[in-house]
C-alpha positions in Angstrom: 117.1 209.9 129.6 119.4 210.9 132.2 122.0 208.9 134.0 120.4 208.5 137.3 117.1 207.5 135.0 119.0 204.7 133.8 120.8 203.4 136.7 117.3 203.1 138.4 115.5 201.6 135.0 118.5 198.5 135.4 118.5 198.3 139.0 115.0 197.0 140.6 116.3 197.0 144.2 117.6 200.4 144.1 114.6 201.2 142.3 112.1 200.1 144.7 114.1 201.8 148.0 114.3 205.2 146.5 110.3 204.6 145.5 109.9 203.8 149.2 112.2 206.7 150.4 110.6 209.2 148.3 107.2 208.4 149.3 108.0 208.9 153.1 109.5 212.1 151.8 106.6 213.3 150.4 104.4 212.9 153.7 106.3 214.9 155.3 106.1 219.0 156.0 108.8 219.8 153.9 107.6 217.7 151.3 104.0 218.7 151.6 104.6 222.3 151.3 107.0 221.9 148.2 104.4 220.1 146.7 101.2 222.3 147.2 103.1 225.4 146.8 104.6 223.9 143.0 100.9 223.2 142.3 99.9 226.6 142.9 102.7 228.5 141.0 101.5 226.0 138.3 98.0 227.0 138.6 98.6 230.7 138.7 100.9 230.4 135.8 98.0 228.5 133.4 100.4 225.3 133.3 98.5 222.8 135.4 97.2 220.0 133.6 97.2 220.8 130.3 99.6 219.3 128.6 102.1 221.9 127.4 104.8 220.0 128.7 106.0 222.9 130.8 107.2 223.8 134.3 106.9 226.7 136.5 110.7 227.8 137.3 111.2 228.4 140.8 113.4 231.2 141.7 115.5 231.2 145.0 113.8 232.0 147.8 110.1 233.0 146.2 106.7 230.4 146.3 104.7 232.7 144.4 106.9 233.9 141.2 108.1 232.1 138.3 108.0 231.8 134.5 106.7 228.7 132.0 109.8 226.8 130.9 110.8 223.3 129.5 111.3 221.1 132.4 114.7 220.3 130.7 115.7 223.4 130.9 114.3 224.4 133.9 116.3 222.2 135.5 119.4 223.0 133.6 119.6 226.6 134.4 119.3 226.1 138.6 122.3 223.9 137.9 124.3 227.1 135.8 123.0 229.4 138.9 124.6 227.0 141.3 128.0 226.7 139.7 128.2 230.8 138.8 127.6 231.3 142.7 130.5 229.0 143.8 132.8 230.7 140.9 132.4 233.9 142.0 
């Protein structure tokens, strides 16, 4: 479990108004259209509901494109693109 995880498992206040802020978010356009258009890459990639435990990676700048990988990971290696970009 990650550090922010925890933080928000101890702290029910903190909890409860990023619950709150988070469903706003998600009403919105931005929100909305992140959300549909990760349900479709998950669809067109065979992922969607059943129960692999895998994610579509979302490349920069592309809705439709992606590959099946562990969450974990998937999450890890935006963060590596991230810092190689400001390095170089």
């Amino acid at each position: 479990m990650g550090e922010t995880a925890k933080y928000y498992q101890k702290n029910r206040a903190a909890r409860l108004r990023r619950l709150e802020q988070q469903r706003k978010y998600n009403k919105t356009k931005k929100g909305l259209a992140l959300r549909v258009n990760a349900n479709r890459l998950n669809h067109k990639l065979g992922t969607y509901g059943n129960g692999d435990g895998k994610d579509a990676a979302h490349y920069e700048g592309s809705t439709t494109k992606g590959r099946l990988q562990d969450p974990k990971k998937n999450r890890k290696s935006r963060l590596k693109i991230k810092a190689h970009k400001k390095i170089a």
